[in-house]
C-alpha positions as CSV (number, residue, x, y, z in Angstrom):
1,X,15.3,12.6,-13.9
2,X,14.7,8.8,-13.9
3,X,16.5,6.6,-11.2
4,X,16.5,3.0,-13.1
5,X,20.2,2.8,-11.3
6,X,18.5,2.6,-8.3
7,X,19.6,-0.7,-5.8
8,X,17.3,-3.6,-5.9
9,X,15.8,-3.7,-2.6
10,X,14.0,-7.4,-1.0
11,X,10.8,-5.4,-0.5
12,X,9.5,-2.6,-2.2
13,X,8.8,1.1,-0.9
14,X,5.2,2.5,-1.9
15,X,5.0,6.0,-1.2
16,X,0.8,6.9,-0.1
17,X,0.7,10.8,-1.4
18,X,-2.9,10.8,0.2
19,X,-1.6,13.1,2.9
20,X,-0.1,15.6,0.5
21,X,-3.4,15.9,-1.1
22,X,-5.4,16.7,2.0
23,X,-3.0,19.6,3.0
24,X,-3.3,20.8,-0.6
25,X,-7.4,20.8,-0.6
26,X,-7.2,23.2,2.5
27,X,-6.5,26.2,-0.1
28,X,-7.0,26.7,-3.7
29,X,-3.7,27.1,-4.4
30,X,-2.4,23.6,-5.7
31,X,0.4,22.9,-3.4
32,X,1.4,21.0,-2.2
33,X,1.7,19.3,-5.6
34,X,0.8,15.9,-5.6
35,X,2.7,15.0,-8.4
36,X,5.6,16.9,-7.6
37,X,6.0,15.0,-4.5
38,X,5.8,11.6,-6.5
39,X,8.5,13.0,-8.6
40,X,11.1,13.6,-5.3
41,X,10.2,10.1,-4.0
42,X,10.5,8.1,-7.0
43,X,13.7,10.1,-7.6
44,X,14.7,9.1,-4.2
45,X,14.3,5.4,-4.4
46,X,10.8,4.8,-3.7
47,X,9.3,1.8,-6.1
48,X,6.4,2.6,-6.4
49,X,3.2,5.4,-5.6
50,X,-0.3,4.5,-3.8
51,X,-3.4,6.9,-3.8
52,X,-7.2,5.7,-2.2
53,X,-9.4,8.3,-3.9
54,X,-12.6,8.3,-1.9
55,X,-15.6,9.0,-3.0
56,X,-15.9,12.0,-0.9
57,X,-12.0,13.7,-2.6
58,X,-11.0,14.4,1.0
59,X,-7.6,13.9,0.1
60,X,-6.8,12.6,-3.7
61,X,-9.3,13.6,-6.4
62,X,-10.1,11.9,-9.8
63,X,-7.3,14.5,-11.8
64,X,-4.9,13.3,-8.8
65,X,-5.3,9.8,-10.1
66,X,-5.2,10.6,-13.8
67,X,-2.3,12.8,-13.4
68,X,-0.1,10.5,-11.3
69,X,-1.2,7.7,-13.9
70,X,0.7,10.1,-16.8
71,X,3.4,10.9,-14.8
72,X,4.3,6.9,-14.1
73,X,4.8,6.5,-17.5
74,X,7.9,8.0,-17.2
75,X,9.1,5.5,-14.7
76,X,8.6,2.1,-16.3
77,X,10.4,0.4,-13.3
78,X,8.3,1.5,-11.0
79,X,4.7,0.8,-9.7
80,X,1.2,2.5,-9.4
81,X,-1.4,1.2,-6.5
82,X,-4.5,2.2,-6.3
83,X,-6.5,1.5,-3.7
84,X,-10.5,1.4,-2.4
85,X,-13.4,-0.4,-2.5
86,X,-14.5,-1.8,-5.2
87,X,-18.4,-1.2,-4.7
88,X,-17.5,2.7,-4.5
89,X,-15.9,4.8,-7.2
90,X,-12.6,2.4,-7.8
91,X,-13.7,0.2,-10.6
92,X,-13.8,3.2,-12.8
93,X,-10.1,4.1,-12.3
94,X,-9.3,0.7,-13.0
95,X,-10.7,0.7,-15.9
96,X,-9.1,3.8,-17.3
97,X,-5.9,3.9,-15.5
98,X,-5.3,0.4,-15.8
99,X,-2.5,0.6,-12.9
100,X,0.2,-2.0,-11.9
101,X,-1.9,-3.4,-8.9
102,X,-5.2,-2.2,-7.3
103,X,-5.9,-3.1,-3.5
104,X,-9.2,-4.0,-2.8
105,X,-10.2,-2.3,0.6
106,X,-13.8,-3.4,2.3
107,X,-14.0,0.9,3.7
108,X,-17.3,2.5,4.2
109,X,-17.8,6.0,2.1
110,X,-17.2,7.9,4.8
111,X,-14.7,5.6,7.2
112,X,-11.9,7.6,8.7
113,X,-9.5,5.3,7.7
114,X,-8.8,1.6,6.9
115,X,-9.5,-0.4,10.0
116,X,-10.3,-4.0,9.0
117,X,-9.9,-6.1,5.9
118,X,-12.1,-8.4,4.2
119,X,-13.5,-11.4,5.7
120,X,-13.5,-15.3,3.7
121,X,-15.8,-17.3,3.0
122,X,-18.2,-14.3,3.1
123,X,-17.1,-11.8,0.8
124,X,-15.6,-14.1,-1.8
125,X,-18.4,-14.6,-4.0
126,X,-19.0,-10.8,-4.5
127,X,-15.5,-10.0,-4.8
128,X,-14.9,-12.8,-7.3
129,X,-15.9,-10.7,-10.5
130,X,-14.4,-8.1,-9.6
131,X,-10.8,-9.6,-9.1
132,X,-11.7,-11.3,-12.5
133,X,-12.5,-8.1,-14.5
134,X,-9.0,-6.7,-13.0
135,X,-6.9,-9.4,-13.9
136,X,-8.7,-9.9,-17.3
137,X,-7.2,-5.8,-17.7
138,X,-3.3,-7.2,-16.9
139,X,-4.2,-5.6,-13.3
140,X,-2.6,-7.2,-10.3
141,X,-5.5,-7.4,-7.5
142,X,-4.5,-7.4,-3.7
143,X,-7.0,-7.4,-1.1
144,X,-6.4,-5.9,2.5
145,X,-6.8,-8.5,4.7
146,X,-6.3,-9.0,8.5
147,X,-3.8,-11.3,9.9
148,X,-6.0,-14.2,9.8
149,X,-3.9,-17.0,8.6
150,X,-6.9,-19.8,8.2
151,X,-8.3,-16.7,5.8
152,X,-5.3,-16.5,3.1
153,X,-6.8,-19.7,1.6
154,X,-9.7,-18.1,0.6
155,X,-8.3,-14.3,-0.5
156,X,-6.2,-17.3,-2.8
157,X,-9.6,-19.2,-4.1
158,X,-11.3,-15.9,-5.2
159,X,-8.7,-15.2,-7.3
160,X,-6.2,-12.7,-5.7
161,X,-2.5,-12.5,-6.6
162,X,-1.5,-10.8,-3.2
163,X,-2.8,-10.0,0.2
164,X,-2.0,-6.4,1.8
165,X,-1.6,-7.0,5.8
166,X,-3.7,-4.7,8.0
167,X,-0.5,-3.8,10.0
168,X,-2.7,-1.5,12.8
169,X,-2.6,-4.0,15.5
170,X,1.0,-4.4,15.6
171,X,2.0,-0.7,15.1
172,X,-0.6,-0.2,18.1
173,X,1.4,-2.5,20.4
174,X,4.9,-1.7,19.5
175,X,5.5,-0.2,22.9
176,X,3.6,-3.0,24.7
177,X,4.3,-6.5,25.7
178,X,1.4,-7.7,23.2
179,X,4.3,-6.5,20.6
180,X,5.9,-10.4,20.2
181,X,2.5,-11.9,20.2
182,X,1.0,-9.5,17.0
183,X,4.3,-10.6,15.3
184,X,4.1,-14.0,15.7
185,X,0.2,-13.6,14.2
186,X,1.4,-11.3,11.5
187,X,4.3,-14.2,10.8
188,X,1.9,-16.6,10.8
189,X,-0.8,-15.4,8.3
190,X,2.3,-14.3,5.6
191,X,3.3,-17.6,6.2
192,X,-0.3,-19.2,5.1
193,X,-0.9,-16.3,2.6
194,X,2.7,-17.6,1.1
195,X,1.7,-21.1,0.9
196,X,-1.8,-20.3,-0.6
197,X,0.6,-19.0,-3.8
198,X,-0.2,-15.6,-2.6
199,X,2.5,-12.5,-2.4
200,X,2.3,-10.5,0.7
201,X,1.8,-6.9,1.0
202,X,1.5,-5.1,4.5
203,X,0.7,-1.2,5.9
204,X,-0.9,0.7,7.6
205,X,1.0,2.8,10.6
206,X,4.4,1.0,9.7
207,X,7.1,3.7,10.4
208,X,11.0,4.4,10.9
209,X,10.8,2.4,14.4
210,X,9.0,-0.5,13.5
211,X,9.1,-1.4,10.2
212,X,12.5,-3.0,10.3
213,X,11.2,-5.5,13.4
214,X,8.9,-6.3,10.8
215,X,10.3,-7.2,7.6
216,X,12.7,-9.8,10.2
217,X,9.9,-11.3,11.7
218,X,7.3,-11.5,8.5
219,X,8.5,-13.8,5.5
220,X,8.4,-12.7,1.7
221,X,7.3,-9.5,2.2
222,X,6.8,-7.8,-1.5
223,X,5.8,-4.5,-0.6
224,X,5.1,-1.7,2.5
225,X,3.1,0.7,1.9
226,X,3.1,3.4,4.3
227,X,1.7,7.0,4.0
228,X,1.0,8.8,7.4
229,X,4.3,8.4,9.2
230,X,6.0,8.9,6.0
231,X,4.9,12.3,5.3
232,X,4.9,13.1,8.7
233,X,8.7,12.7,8.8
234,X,8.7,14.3,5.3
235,X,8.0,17.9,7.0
236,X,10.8,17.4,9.0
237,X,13.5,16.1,7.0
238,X,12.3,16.5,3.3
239,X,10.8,13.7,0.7
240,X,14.6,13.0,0.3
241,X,16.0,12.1,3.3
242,X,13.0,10.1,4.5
243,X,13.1,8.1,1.4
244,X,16.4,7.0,1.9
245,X,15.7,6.0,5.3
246,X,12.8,4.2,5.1
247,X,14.7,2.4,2.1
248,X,17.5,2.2,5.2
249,X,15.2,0.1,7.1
250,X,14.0,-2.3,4.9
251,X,18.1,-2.8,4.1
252,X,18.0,-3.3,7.6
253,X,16.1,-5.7,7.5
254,X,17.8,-7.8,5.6
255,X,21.1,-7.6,7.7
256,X,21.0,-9.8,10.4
């Protein structure tokens, strides 16, 4: 069942199904179902779906990316993200796939998990024919960056539409008294990535109890995308319900 009724919301929910892959490459029974849980998200608002496939498959694998790519068709209002690093195994899905966006992200093969973002003046030249090849395909190219303001210029001069915020560092001191401080530098860079022309993206560790701080604080936010905390509520309260309240606290955010 499509959901085209569903509300306009100021920033856009990306569900990461990278987590539902990893559970399901425990067994070799195909479930969870990867695309079965795209379904029950986009069905419950979300705006879009992200995968990183890694070159190792830990969690999403190459059919993953195909399959979610087929299924997205049926949903023509929503959006497909892929992410990775460009030097590794990405280029190739963006090629084939041709998704909505693809976010550039500067990991090592066998990283744990994101944990910095790409660093300007240094990277840009390498990066530039990249970003070009993607936005010659009708691909929207975001690159994870850290909340560097004087560094949104140059994401901007190498050609990127947005900039995805490494959000870490403020999930981390949520409970702290660092908490205003990371805000004010997470404010700070949107701000400079938004006068650079840029759109602003931002994950990583963004949950039920923070994300709504954030999206007051952190100007023209187009788009969270949030994975971990996400599923992890999932198993307790169902695709469904977490949906609509993660969709809750971005409304929330707007209500002040």
């Amino acid at each position: 069942m499509n959901a085209a009724s569903t509300p306009h919301l100021p920033t856009a929910l990306s569900v990461n199904l990278n987590k539902v892959a990893l559970v399901r490459n425990t067994r070799h029974l195909g479930i969870p179902s990867v695309t079965r849980a795209a379904t029950l998200c986009l069905q419950a608002g979300a705006r879009g779906i992200t995968v990183h496939p890694r070159p190792d498959e830990r969690h999403i694998r190459a059919h993953d990316v195909h399959d979610l790519a087929e299924l997205m068709k049926a949903w023509p209002d929503r959006e497909y993200n892929i992410e990775g690093n460009p030097f590794h195994n990405l280029m190739g899905f963006v090629r084939t796939v041709r998704p909505h966006q693809v976010t550039f992200v500067p990991d090592s093969e066998g990283q744990f998990t994101s944990d910095h973002g790409w660093s300007f003046p240094a990277d840009a030249e390498r990066l530039r024919p990249l970003i070009d090849e993607c936005r010659a395909l009708g691909v929207r190219v975001s690159l994870f960056m850290d909340a560097d303001a004087p560094a949104m210029a140059g994401a901007r001069a190498a050609g990127a539409d947005r900039v995805e915020l490494y959000t870490e560092p403020y999930a981390a001191a949520w409970h702290t008294p660092q908490r205003t401080g990371q805000l004010e530098r997470f404010r700070a860079a949107a701000q400079a990535a938004l006068i650079a022309g840029l759109g602003v993206n931002a994950g990583h560790d963004l949950n039920r109890d923070n994300l709504t701080a954030f999206l007051r604080t952190v100007p023209g936010v187009s788009e969270v995308s949030i994975g971990h905390a996400l599923m992890a509520d999932a198993l307790e309260l169902g695709y469904a319900a977490t949906i609509v309240e993660y969709n809750r606290c971005i409304a929330d955010a707007s209500d002040r």
